[in-house]
C-alpha positions in Angstrom: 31.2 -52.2 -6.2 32.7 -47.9 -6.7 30.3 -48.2 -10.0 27.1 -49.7 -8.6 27.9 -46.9 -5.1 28.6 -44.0 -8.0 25.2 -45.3 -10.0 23.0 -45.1 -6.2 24.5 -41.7 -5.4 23.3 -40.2 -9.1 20.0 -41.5 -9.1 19.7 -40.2 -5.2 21.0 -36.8 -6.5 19.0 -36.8 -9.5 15.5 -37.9 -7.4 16.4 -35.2 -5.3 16.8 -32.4 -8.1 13.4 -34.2 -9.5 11.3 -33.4 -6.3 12.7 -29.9 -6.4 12.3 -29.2 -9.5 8.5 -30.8 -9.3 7.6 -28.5 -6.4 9.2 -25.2 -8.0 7.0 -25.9 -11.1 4.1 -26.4 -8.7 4.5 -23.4 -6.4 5.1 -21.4 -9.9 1.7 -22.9 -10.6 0.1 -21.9 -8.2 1.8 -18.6 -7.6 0.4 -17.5 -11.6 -2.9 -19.0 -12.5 -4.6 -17.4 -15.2 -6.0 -14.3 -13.7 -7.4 -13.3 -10.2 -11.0 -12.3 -10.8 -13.1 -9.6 -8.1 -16.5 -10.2 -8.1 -19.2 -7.3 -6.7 -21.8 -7.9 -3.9 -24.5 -5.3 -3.5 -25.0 -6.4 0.1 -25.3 -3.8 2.4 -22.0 -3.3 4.1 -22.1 -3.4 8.0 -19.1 -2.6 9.8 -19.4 0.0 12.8 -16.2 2.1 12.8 -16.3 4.4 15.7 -13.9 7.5 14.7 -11.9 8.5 17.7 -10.5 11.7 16.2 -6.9 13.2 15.1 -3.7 11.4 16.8 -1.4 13.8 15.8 -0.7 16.0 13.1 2.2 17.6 11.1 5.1 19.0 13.4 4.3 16.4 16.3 8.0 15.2 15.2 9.7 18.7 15.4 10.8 20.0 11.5 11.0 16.8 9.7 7.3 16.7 9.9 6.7 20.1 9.7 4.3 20.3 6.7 3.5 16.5 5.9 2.3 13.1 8.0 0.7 10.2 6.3 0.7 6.4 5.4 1.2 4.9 8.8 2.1 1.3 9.8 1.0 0.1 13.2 2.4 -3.0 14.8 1.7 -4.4 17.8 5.2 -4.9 19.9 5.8 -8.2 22.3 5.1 -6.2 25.2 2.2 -5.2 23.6 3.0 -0.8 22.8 2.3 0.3 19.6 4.8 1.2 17.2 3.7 3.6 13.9 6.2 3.5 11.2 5.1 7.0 9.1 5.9 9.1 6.1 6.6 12.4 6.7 8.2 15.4 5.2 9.2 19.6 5.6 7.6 21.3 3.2 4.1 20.1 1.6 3.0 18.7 -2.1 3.4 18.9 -5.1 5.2 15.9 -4.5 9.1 15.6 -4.3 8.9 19.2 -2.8 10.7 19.1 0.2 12.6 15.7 2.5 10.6 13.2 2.8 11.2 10.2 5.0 9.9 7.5 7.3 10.2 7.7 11.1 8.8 6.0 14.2 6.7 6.6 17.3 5.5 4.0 20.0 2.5 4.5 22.1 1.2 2.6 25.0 -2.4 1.3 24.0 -4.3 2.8 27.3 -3.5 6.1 25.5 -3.7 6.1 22.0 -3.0 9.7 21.2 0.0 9.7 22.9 2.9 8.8 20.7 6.9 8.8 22.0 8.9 9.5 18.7 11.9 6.9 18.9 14.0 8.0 15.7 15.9 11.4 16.0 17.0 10.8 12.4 15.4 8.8 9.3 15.2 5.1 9.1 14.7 5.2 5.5 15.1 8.3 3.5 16.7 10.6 0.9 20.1 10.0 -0.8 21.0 13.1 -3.2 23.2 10.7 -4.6 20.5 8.0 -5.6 18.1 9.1 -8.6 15.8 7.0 -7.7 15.1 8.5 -4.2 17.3 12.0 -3.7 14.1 13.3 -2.7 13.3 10.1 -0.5 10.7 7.7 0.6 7.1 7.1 1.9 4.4 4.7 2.0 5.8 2.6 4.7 4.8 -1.2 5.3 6.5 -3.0 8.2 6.8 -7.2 8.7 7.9 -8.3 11.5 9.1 -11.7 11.4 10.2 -13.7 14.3 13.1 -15.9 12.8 14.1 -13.7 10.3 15.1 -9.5 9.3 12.2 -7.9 9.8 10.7 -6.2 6.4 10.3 -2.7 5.4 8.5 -2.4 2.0 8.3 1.5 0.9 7.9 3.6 -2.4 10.8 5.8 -3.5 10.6 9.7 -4.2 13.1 10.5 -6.8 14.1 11.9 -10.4 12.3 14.4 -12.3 8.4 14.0 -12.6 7.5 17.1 -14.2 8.0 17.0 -17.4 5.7 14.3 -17.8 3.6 14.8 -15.1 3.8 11.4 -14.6 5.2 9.6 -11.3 8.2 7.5 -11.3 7.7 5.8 -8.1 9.4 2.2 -7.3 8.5 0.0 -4.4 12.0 -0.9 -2.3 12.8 -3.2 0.6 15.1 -2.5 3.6 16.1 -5.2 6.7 16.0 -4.6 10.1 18.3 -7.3 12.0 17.6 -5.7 15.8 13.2 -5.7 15.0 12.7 -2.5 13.5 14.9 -0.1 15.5 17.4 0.5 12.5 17.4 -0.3 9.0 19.5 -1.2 5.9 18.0 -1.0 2.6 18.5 -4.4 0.5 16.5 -3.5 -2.9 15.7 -0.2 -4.1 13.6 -1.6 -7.0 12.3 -5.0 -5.8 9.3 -5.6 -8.5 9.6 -4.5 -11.7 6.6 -2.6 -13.4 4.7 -4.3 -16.1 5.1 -4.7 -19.7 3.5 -2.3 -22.0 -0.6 -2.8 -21.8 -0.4 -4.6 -18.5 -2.2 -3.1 -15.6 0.9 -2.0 -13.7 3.3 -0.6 -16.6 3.7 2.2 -14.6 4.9 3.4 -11.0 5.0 1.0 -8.2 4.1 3.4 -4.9 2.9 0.9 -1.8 2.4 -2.4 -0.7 1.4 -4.6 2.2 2.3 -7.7 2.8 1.1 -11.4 4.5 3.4 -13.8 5.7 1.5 -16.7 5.8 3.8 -19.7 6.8 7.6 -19.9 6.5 7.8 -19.7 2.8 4.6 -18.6 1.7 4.0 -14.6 2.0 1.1 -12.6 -0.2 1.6 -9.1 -1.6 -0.8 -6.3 -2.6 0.7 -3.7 -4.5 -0.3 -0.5 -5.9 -0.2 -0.5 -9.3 0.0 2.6 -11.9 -1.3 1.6 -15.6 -1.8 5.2 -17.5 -2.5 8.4 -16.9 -5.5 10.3 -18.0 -6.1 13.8 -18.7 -8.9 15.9 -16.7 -8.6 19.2 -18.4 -5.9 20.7 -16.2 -5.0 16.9 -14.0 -3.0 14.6 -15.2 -4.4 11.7 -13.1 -3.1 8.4 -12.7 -5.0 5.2 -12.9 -4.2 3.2 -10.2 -5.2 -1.0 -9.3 -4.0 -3.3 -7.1 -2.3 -6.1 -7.7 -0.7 -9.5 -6.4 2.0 -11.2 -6.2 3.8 -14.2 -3.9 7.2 -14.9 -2.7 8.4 -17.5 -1.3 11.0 -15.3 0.9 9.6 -12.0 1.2 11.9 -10.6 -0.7 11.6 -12.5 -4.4 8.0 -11.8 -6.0 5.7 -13.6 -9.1 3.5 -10.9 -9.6 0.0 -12.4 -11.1 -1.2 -11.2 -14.4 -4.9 -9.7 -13.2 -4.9 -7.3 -10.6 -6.7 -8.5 -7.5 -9.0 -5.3 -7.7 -9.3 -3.0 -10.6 -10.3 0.6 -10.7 -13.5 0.7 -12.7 -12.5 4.4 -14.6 -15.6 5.6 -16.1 -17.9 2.3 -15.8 -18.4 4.3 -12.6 -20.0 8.0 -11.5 -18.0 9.8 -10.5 -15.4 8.6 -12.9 -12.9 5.9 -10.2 -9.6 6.7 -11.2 -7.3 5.2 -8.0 -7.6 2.5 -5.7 -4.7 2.5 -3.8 -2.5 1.5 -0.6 -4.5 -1.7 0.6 -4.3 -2.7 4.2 -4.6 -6.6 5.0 -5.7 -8.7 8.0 -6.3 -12.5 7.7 -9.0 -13.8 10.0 -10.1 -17.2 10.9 -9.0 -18.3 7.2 -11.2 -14.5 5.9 -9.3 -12.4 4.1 -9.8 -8.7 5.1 -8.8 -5.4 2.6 -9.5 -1.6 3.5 -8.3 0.1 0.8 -8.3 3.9 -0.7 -10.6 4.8 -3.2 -10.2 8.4 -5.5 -13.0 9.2 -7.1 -12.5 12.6 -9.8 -15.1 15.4 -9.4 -19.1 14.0 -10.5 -19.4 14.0 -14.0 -15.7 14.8 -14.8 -14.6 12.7 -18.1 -11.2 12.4 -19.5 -10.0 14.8 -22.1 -10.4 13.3 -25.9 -8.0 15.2 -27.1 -4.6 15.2 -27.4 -2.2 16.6 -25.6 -2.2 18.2 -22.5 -3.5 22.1 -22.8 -6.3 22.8 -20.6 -9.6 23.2 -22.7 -12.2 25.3 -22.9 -15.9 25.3 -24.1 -19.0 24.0 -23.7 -19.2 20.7 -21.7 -16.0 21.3 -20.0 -15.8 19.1 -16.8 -13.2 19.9 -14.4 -11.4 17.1 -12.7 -11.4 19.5 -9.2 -12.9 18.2 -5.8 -11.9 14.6 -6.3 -12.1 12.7 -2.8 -10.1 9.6 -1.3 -12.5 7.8 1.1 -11.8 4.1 2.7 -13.9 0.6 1.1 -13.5 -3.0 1.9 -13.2 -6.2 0.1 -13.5 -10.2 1.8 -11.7 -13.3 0.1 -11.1 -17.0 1.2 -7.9 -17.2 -0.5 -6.0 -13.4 -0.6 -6.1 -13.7 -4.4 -10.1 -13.3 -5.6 -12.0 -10.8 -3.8 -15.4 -9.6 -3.3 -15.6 -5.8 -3.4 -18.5 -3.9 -1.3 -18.2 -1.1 -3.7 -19.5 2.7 -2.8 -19.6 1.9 0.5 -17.4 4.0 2.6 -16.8 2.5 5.8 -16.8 6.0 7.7 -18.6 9.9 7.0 -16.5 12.9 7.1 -16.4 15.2 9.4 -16.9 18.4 8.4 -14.4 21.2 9.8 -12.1 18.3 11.4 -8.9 16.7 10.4 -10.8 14.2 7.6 -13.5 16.6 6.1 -12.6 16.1 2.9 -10.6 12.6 2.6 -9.6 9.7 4.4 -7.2 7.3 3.1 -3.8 5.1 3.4 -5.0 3.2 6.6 -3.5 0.4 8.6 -5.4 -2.0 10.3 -3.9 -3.5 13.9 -5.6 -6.4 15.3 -6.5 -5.1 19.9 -8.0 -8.4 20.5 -11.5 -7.4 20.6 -11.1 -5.0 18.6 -9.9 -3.7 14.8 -7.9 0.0 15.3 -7.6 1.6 12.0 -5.1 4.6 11.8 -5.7 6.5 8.5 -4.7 10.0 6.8 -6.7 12.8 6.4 -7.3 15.6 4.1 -4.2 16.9 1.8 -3.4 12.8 1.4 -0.8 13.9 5.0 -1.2 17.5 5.0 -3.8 17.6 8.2 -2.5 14.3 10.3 -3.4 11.1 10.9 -6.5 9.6 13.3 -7.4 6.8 14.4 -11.3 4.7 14.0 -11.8 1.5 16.3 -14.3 -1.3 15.6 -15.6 -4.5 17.6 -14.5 -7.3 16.3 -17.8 -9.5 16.5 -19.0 -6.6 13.9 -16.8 -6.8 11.1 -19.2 -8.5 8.7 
């Protein structure tokens, strides 16, 4: 009688570790098919931003943000306030100048360019004792959850770039347990870059994140493959990739980007698409996303090294431009791009006359509220565009 109990209990236990293992190797499945593929549509893109103008700029946090705002990350609180997480820093680019860490501010809807800063000190930022951030963070991306730490994806500032000219970013993870007020850092290097000849072999800078049930989230990473050389620019080349969790913290990163720059199968030359922004919309996937194009008619260098050259046909890499695009999916993993369709002008002489990029998006209701950086990718503030809903097509 023991025996034929011991035999029932095994073959439970082993039916159980069965179905487990069946749905692992399924999620797995479906977490790395063979490639997520971006197809273009020459459709004329229609989406009526209205620009509203600057929000604040660099010092509206006293010295911390003296010289440098950028890469905010709007949620929309219970009570219904705003609440920015943003990267800012004392002293202004070249990069890992200066302390750069990420703050918040909370503003009341009815008045959008008035912002309450709530942190006196950093929730995430520099440790002179850490390599891989002594000169801190940026590119904030905050997920609330409701029965669970709230997220804080961010990219790390750290080590010593110049040699190489080459940036060493990594993409890190901190918890909040009282939503978002104070934060604890749980990963400083949660996804590990490629292998070499993949698309993102190189730095890992931003991401934003979906949660889209209990234990299903999507990521969209920025992803670093090479860099080139523009005469006197050593510029990255930067995609976006994917990836799924089942925890938000634990990623399968897919082998295809979901959008890739195109590099010099476009004019100007696309070197950097970077710091996507989601929404998911009655089952529509939404992306605004930044896109650098180098100087027109600017080619990479053939030759080696990295002197500047000199010459006849020399192209300069100088007056390059970040400007915001949009892609659509059914499924957060193949896209359709609307490509060289920015979906706002400049505006010469203000805060964005010469880029806009690193937006978030915020769902109002009736409306889409886009917060974005300006010119100097932080250097001139951040602003905010707003867009009826019923138009976002």
């Amino acid at each position: 009688m023991l025996h034929m109990r011991c035999r029932k209990v095994r073959a439970m236990k082993y039916r159980q570790v069965s179905l487990v293992y069946l749905w692992a190797v399924v999620w797995l499945g479906l977490a790395a098919p063979l490639r997520a593929e971006t197809r273009f549509s020459d459709e004329a893109l229609e989406q009526a931003w209205v620009k509203r103008g600057i929000i604040f700029a660099p010092g509206f946090a006293g010295r911390k943000s003296a010289k440098f705002v950028s890469s905010p990350s709007v949620i929309r609180l219970d009570d219904g306030r705003l609440r920015m997480y943003v990267w800012v820093a004392d002293d202004t680019p070249p990069w890992l100048r200066g302390r750069h860490m990420i703050i918040a501010a909370e503003s009341h809807p009815s008045n959008p360019f008035r912002w309450e800063v709530i942190s006196d000190e950093a929730l995430v930022g520099p440790d002179p004792d850490v390599v891989i951030r002594d000169k801190g963070v940026g590119f904030p991306f905050v997920l609330p959850r409701d029965n669970a730490p709230w997220l804080m994806y961010y990219g790390t500032w750290g080590g010593d770039w110049t040699a190489k000219q080459e940036l060493l970013n990594r993409l890190g993870v901190a918890e909040s347990h009282d939503r978002g007020l104070t934060w604890r850092i749980a990963d400083e290097d949660m996804l590990p870059s490629g292998p070499p000849g993949s698309f993102d072999e190189g730095a890992l800078p931003s991401a934003a994140v979906l949660q889209r049930s209990e234990n299903d989230y999507l990521m969209w990473y920025t992803a670093a493959e090479k860099y080139l050389r523009f005469v006197d620019v050593n510029q990255g080349i930067l995609h976006i990739g994917v990836a799924r969790s089942r925890d938000g913290m634990h990623w399968q990163k897919f082998p295809e980007p979901a959008l890739r720059a195109r590099e010099a199968e476009a004019e100007p030359f696309e070197a950097c698409l970077a710091r996507p922004t989601v929404l998911e919309l009655d089952g529509v996937y939404h992306m605004w996303f930044g896109v650098y194009d180098m100087a027109p008619g600017a080619r990479p260098d053939q030759a080696s090294g990295k002197r500047p050259l000199t010459g006849e046909g020399l192209k300069r890499a100088s007056g390059g431009s970040y400007r915001i695009e949009y892609a659509r999916s059914t499924d957060g993993i193949n896209w359709t791009r609307y490509a060289d369709q920015p979906i706002f002008s400049l505006s010469p002489g203000e805060f964005d006359s010469s880029s806009q990029t690193y937006g978030s998006v915020v769902d109002m209701g009736d409306q889409l509220w886009m917060f974005y950086t300006g010119d100097g990718l932080g250097a001139t503030g951040v602003g905010l565009a707003t867009l009826d809903k019923a138009d976002l097509r």
